[in-house]
C-alpha positions as CSV (number, residue, x, y, z in Angstrom):
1,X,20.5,-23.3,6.4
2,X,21.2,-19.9,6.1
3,X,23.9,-17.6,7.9
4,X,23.1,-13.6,8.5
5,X,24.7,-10.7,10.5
6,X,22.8,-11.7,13.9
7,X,23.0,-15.9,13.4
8,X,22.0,-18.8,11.0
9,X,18.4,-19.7,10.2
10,X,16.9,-22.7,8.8
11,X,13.5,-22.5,6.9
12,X,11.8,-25.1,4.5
13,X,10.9,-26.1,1.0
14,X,7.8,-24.1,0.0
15,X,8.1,-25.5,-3.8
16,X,10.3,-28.5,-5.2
17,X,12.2,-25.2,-6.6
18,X,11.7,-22.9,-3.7
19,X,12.8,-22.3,0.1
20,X,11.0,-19.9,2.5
21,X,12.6,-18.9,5.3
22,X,10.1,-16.6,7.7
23,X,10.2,-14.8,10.9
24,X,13.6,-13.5,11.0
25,X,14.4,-10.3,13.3
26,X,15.5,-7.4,11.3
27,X,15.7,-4.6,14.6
28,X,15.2,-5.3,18.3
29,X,11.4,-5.2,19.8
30,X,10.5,-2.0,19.8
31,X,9.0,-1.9,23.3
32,X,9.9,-1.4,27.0
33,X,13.0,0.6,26.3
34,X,12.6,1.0,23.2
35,X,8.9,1.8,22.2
36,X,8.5,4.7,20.3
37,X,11.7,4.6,19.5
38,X,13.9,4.5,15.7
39,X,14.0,0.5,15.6
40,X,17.5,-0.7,17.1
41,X,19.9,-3.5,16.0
42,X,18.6,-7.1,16.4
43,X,20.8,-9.0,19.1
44,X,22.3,-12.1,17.4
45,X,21.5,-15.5,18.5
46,X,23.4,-19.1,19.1
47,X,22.5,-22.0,17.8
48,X,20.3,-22.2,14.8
49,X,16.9,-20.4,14.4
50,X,13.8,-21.9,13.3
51,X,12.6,-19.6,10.1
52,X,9.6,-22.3,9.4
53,X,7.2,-19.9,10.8
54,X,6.1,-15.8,10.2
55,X,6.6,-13.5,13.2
56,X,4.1,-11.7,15.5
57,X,2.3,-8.9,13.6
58,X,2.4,-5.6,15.0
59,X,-0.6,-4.8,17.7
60,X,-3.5,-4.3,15.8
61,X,-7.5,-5.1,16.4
62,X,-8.1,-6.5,13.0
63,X,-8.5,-10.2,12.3
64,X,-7.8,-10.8,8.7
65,X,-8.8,-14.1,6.8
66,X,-6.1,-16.7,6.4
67,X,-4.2,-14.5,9.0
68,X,-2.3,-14.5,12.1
69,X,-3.6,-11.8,15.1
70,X,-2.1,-9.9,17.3
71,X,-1.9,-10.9,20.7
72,X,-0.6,-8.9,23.7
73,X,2.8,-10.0,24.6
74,X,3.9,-10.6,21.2
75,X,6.7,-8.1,21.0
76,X,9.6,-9.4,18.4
77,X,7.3,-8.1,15.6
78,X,10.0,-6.8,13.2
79,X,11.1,-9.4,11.2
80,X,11.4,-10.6,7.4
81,X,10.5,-13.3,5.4
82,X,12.4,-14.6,2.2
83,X,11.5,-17.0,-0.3
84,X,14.6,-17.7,-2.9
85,X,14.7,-19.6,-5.7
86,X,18.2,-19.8,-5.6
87,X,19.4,-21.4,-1.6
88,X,22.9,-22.5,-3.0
89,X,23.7,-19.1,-4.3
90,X,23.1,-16.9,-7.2
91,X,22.6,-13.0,-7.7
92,X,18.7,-12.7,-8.7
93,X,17.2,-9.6,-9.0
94,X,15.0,-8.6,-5.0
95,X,11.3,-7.4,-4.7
96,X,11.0,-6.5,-0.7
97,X,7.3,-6.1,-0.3
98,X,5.2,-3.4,2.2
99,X,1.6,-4.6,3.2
100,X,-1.1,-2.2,2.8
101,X,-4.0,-1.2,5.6
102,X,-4.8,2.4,6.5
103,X,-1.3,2.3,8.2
104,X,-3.1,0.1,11.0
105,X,-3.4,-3.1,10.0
106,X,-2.4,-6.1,8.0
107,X,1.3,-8.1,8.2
108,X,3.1,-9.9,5.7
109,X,1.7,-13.3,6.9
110,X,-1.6,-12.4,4.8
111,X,-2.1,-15.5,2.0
112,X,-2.0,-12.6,-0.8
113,X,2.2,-12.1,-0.1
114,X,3.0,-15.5,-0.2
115,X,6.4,-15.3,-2.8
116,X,6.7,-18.5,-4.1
117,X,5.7,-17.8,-7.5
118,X,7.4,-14.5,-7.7
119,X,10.3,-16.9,-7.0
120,X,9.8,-19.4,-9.5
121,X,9.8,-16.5,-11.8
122,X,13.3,-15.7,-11.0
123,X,13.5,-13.4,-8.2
124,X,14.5,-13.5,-4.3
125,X,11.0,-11.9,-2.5
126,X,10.9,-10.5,0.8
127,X,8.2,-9.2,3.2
128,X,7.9,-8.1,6.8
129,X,6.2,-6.7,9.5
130,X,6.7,-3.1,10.7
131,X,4.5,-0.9,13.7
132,X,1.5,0.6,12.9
133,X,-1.2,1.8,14.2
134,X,0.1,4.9,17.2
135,X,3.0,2.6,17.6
136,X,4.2,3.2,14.3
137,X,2.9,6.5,13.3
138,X,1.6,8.3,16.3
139,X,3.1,11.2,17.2
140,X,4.5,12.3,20.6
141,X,4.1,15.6,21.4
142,X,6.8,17.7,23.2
143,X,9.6,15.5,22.1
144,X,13.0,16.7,20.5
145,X,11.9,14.7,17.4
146,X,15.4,12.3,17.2
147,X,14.7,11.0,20.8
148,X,10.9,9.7,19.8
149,X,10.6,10.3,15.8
150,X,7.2,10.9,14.3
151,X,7.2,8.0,11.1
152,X,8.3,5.2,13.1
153,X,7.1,2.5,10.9
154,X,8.6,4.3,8.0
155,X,12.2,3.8,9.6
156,X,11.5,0.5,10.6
157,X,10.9,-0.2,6.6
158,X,14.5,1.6,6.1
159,X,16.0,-0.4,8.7
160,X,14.5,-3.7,6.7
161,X,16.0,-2.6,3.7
162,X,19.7,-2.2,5.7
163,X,18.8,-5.8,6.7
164,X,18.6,-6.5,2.9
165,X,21.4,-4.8,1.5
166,X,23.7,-6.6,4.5
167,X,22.1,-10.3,4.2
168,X,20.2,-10.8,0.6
169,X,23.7,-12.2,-1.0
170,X,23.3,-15.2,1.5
171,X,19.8,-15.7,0.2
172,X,21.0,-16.0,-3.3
173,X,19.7,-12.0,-4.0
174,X,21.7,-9.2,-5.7
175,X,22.2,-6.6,-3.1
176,X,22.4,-4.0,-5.5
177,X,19.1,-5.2,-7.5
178,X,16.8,-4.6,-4.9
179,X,13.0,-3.3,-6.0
180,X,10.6,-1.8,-3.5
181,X,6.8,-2.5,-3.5
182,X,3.3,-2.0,-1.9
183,X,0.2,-1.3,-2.1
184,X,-2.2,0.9,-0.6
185,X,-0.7,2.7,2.9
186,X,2.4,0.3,1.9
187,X,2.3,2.0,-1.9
188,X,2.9,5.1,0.0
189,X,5.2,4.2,2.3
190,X,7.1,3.1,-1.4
191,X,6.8,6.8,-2.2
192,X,8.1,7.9,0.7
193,X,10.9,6.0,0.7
194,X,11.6,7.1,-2.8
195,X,12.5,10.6,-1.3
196,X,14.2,10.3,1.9
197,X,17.8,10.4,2.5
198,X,17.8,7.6,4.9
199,X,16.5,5.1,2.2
200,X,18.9,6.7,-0.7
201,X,20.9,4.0,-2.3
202,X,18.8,1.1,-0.6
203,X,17.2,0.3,-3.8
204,X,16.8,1.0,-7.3
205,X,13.2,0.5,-8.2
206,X,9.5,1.0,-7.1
207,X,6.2,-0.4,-7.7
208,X,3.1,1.5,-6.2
209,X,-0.1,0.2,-6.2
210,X,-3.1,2.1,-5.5
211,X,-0.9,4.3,-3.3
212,X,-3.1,6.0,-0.8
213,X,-3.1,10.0,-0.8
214,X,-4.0,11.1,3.0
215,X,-0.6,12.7,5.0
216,X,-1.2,14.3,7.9
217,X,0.6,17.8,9.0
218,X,1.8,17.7,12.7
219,X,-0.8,19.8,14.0
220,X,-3.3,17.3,12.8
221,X,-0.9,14.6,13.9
222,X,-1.2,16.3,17.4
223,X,-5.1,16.8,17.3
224,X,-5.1,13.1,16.8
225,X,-2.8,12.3,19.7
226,X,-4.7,14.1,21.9
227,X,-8.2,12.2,20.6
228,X,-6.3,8.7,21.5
229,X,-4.6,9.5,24.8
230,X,-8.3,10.9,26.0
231,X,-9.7,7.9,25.0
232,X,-7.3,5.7,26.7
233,X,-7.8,8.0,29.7
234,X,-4.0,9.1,30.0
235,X,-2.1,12.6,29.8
236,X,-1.2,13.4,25.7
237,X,2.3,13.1,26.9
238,X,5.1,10.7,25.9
239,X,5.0,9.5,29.6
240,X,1.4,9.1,29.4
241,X,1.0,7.3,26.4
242,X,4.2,4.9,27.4
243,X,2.2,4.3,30.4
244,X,-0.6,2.4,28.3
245,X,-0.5,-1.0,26.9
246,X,-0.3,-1.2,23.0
247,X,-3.6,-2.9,23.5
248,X,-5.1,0.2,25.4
249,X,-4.1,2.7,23.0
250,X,-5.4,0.2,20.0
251,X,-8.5,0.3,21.3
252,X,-9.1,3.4,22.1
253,X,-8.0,4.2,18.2
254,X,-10.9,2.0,17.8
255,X,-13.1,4.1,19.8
256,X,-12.1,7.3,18.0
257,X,-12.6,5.9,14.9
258,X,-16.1,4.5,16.2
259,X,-17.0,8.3,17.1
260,X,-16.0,9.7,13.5
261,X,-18.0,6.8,12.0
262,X,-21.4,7.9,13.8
263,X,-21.1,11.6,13.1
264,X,-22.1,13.0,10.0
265,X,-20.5,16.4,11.3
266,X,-17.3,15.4,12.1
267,X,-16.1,16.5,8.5
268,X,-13.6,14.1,6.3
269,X,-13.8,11.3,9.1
270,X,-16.7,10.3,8.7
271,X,-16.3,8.7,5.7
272,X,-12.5,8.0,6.2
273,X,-11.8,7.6,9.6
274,X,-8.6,6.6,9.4
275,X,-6.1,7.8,11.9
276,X,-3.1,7.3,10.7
277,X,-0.7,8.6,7.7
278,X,2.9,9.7,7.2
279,X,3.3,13.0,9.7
280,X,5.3,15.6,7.4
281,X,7.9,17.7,8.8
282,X,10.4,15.9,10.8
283,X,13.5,14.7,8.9
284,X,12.6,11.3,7.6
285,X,10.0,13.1,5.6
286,X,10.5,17.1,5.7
287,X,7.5,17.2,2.6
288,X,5.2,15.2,0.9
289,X,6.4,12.8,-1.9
290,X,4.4,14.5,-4.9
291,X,6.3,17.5,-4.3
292,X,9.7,16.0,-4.0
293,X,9.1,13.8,-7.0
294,X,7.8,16.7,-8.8
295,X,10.9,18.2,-7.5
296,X,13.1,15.5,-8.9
297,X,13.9,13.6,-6.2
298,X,14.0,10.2,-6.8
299,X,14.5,10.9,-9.9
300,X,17.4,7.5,-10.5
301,X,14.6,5.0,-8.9
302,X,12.6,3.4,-11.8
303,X,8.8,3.6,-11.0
304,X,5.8,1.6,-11.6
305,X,2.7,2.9,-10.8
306,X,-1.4,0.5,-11.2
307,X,-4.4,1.6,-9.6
308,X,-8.0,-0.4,-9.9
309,X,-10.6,0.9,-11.4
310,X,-13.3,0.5,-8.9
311,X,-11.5,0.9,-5.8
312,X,-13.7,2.5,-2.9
313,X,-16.0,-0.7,-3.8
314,X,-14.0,-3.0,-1.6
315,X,-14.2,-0.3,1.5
316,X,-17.8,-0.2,0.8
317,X,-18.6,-4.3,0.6
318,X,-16.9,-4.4,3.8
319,X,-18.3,-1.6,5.3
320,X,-15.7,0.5,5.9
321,X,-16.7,3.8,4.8
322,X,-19.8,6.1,5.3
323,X,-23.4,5.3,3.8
324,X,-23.9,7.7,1.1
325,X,-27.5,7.4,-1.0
326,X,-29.1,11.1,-1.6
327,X,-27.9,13.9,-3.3
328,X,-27.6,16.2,-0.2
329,X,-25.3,13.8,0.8
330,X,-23.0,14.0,-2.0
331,X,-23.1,17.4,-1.6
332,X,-22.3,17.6,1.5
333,X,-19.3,14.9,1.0
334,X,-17.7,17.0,-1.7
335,X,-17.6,20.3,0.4
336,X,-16.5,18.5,3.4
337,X,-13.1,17.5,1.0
338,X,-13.3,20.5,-0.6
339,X,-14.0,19.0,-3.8
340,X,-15.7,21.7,-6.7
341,X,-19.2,20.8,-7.4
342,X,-18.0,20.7,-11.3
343,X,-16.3,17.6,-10.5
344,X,-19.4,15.4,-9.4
345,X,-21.3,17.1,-12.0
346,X,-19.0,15.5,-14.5
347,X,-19.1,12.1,-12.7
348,X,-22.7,12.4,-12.7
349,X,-22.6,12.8,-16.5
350,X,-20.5,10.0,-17.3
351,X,-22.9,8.2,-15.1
352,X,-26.3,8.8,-15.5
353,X,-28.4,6.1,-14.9
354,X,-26.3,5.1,-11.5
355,X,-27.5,5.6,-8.0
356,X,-25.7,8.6,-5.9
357,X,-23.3,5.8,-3.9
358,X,-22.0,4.6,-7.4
359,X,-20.6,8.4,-8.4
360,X,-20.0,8.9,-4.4
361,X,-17.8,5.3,-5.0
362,X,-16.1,6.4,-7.9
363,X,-15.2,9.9,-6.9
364,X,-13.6,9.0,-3.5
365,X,-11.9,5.9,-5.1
366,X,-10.1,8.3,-7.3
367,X,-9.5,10.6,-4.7
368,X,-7.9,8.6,-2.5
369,X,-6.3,6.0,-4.7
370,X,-6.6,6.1,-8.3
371,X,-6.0,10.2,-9.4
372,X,-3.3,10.2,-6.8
373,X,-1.2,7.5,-8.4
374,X,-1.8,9.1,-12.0
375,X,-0.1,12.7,-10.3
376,X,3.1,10.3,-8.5
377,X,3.7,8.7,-12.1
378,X,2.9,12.0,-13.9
379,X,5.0,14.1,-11.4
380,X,8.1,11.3,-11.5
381,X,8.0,11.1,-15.9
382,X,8.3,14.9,-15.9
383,X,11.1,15.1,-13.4
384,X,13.1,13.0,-16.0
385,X,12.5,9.5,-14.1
386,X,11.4,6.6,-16.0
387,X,7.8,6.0,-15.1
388,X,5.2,2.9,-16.1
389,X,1.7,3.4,-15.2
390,X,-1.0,0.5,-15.5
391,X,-4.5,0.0,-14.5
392,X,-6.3,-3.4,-13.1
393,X,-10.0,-3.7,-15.1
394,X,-10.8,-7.3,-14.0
395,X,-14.4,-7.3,-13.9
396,X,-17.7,-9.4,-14.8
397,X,-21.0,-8.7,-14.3
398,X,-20.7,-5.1,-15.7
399,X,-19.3,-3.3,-18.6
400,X,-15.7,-2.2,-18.9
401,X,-15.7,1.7,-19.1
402,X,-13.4,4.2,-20.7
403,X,-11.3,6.9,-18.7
404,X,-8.4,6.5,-16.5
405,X,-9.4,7.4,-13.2
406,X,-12.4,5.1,-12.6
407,X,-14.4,5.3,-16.0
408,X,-16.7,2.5,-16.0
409,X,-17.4,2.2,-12.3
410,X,-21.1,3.6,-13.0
411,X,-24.3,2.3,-13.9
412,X,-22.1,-0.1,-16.1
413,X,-20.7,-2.1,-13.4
414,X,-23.8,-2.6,-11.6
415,X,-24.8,-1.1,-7.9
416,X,-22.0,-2.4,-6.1
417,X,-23.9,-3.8,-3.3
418,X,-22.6,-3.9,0.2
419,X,-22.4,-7.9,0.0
420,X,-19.8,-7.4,-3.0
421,X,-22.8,-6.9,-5.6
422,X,-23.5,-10.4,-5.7
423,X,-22.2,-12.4,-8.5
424,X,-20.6,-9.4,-10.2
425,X,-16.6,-9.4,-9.5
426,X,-15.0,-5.9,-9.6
427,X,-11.6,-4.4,-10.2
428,X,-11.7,-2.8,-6.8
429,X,-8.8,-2.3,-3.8
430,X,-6.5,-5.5,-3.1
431,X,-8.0,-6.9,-6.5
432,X,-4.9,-6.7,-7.9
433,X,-2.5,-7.9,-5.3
434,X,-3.4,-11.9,-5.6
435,X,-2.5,-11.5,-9.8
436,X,0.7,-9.8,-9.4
437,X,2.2,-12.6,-6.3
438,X,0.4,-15.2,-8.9
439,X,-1.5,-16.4,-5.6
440,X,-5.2,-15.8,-7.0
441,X,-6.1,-19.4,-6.8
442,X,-5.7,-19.6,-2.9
443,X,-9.3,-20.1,-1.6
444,X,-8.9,-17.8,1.1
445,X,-8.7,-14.9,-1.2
446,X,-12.0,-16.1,-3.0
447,X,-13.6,-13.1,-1.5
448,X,-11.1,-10.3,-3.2
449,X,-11.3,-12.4,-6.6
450,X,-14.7,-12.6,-6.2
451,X,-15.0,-15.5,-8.4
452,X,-12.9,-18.7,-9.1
453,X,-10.2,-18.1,-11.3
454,X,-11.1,-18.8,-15.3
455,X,-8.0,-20.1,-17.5
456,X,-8.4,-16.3,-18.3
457,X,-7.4,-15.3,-15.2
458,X,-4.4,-17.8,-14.8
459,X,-3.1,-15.9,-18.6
460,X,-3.6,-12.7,-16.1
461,X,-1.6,-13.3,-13.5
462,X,1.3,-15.0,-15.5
463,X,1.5,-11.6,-17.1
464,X,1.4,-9.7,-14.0
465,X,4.2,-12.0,-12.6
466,X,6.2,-11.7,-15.6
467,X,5.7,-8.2,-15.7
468,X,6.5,-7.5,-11.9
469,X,9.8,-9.7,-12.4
470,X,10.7,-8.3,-15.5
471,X,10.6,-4.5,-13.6
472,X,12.4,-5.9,-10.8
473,X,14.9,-7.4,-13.0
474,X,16.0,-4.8,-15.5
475,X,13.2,-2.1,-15.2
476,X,11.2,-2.9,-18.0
477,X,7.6,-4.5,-17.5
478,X,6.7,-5.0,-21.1
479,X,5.5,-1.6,-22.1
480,X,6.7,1.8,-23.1
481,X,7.0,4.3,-20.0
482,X,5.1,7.7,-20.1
483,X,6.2,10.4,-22.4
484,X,7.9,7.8,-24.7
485,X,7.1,8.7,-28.3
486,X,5.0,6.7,-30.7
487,X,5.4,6.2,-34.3
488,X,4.7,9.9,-35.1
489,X,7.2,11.0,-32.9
490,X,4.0,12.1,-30.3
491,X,4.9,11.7,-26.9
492,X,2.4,9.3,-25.5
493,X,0.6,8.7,-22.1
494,X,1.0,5.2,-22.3
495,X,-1.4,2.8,-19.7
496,X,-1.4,-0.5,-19.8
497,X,-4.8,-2.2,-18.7
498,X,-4.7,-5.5,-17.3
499,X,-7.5,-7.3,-18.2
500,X,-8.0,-11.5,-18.4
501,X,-8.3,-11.1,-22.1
502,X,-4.5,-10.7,-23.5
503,X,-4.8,-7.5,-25.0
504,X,-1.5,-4.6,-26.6
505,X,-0.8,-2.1,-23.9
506,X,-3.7,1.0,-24.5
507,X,-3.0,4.6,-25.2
508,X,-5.3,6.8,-23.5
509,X,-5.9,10.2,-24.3
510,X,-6.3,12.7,-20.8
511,X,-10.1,11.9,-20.1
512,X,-12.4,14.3,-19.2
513,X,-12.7,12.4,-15.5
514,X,-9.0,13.1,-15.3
515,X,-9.8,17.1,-16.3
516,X,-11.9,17.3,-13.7
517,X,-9.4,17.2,-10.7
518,X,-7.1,19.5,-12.3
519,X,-8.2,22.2,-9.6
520,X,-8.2,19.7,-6.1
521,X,-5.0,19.6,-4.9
522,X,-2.9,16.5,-3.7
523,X,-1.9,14.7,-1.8
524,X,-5.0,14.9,0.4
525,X,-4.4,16.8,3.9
526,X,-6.9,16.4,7.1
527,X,-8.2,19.9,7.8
């Protein structure tokens, strides 16, 4: 049994060496009252609560394997879960974990975030649930900002952290050890935390993978308000949108992503449509976090930066993004992001035997994942922060390439098929995730590893585990940090691959893939 600020909680033994304790409030409900709202205090309860079970996830239409859905009616969706190794006490280095999914879907009940063997390795794990979708980041136009903030789910991540900082040292976690981590749309929420005030102090370390690079400007923010409350056939007002459901306005997101999907005019959309991204602006997030890390904030918070090398494949095998197959079409792709015609060429070359979707693939994998990571490290290491960068190159069925933003994910590494290119398993979005939790043997994640896990791949993940609890621990994952020197005295863009063969971290020169974005700005903006 465990005792926090709002009431004790009793969960269960996950492991001989391990207790979970799940679905415990962090803030109030956010709705009736207090939808679209900053999240308010949790009210305490009597007796003792059951923590043997995770929370309702936030309203969302996806159904995700292994999973938990939302239903309507399931309102206490702001809650924690902690797995310690350490019940009696102790002071063990935290890792408080942000789901990933287009800032839309996911929870932490997915099988991937399960943090029993990040426990076993010595450190107290948490994860949670926050709003997404237009209850976390949909903004309400007309508003005086404090009253009905634009970043919701951001503060609810900041009002987690609080929870942390005031509970952990019942759970057997340092309070003053605590690591953020994420990946995808919860890799950026990592970043963004890393440079607002409101998270300052809250925790001393970071770990982004494959951070997503889409923000959205106000205006854009608005534009997409306006698309949503049309849909759900109500005024673009905060009273409007109050008056619909969280299932109305979910679907009609649905709908508006539908419309994007179908048309090839509809400019960035169509292949991305996703809706929803940190708004900048407001206070919780006046600028982007590539210009305030470039800007040295954050500058005290030790990061860790890993992308995939074949990330859009994932989106693709699922069928999330737009079919790409002719030349025209890549043309047309690269004018619509305002991407130089120099840079596909130069994809094309290092590809040249691969089909148009492979360097369409590779291009927008980089774009919105892997060359935005490489500018957060690069932008953090030259503010004077101490940065690690690493790269996930798990694959079979294909060569492993060179370059460090998606070399390799060519002709090499075979079609990439929209059924996951049969037998061939790829380094590509969410690959990583199951290695570094040490959870890759579930077989409900069978369709992210792609294959069943080799003794190989056990060596991997106890690497990634190590190295992930190392970081957390005392901010060193087992390799040297960009811009430390080598035995010349050169400083060194150091990138550790992870591979299943055991293998010395790599030093890669700048690659001529990584040349070629030196022109496209980031992070990426809607028009």
């Amino acid at each position: 049994m465990f005792r926090t600020t709002c009431g004790e909680v009793r969960g269960f033994r996950a492991a001989d060496d391990v207790v979970a304790v799940l679905g415990v409030p962090y803030a109030a409900p956010p709705f009736g009252a207090d939808r679209f709202r900053a999240p308010r205090p949790a009210a305490p309860w009597s007796g003792v609560r059951d923590g043997t079970r995770f929370g309702p996830v936030a309203p969302q239409s996806a159904e995700l394997p292994g999973a938990p859905v939302w239903s309507p009616g399931d309102e206490d969706v702001l809650t924690v879960n902690v797995w310690t190794p350490a019940p009696d006490g102790g002071s063990l280095p935290v890792l408080v974990w942000f789901h990933g999914g287009a800032y839309a879907f996911g929870s932490s009940a997915q099988p991937d975030f399960d943090g029993t063997a990040l426990a076993r390795a010595g450190l107290v794990v948490v994860t949670l649930n926050h709003r997404l979708g237009f209850e976390g980041f949909g903004h309400l136009p007309g508003t005086g900002g404090e009253a009905l903030p634009d970043n919701r789910g951001l503060l609810d991540q900041v009002a987690a952290l609080r929870w942390v900082r005031e509970n952990i040292a019942g759970f057997g976690g340092d309070p003053g050890n605590v690591t953020v981590a994420g990946q995808s749309s919860g890799a950026a929420a990592v970043a963004c935390l890393m440079v607002t005030d409101r998270a300052r102090g809250l925790f001393r370390r970071a770990i982004a993978h494959s951070p997503a690079s889409v923000f959205h400007t106000r205006a854009v923010a608005a534009a997409t308000t306006r698309e949503i409350a049309a849909e759900a056939g109500r005024p673009a007002t905060p009273e409007g949108l109050a008056s619909a459901p969280p299932e109305a306005l979910v679907a009609a997101a649905d709908r508006v992503v539908q419309t994007y999907r179908a048309d090839p005019a509809s400019g960035s959309r169509h292949y991305d449509p996703s809706l929803f991204a940190p708004v900048l602006g407001g206070d919780a997030l006046p600028v982007d976090p590539l210009t305030a890390l470039a800007a040295g904030a954050g500058r005290d918070v030790d990061l860790l930066v890993c992308h995939t090398t074949e990330e859009y494949w994932l989106l693709d095998a699922v069928g999330s993004c737009a079919e790409l197959n002719t030349d025209a079409e890549l043309a047309r792709f690269a004018e619509d992001f305002g991407l130089p015609a120099e840079l596909v060429d130069g994809y094309r070359a290092a590809r040249p035997h691969a089909p148009v979707r492979d360097v369409y693939l590779a291009v927008f994998g980089d774009l919105l994942f892997g060359e935005f990571g490489n500018r957060l490290a690069d932008a953090h290491a030259e503010a004077g922060g101490r940065t690690y960068l690493s790269r996930f190159d798990r694959r079979r069925g294909g060569g492993a390439g060179g370059g460090e933003t998606g070399g390799g994910s060519g002709a090499e590494a075979g079609s990439g098929s929209r059924d996951g290119g049969g037998t061939a398993v790829r380094a590509w979005h969410c690959a990583d995730v199951p290695f570094a939790f040490g959870n890759h043997a579930d077989p409900r994640l069978s369709f992210l590893i792609g294959c069943a896990p080799t003794e190989a791949d056990h060596g991997l993940a106890r690497r990634m585990v190590r190295a992930w609890a190392g970081f957390a621990a005392t901010g060193d994952p087992g390799w040297a940090p960009l811009g430390a020197p080598d035995a010349r005295a050169v400083p060194a863009r150091t990138v550790h691959v992870w591979t299943p063969e055991d293998q010395t971290p790599d030093r890669l020169p700048a690659t001529p893939p990584r040349e070629l974005w030196a022109t496209v700005g980031f992070p990426v903006l809607r028009p």
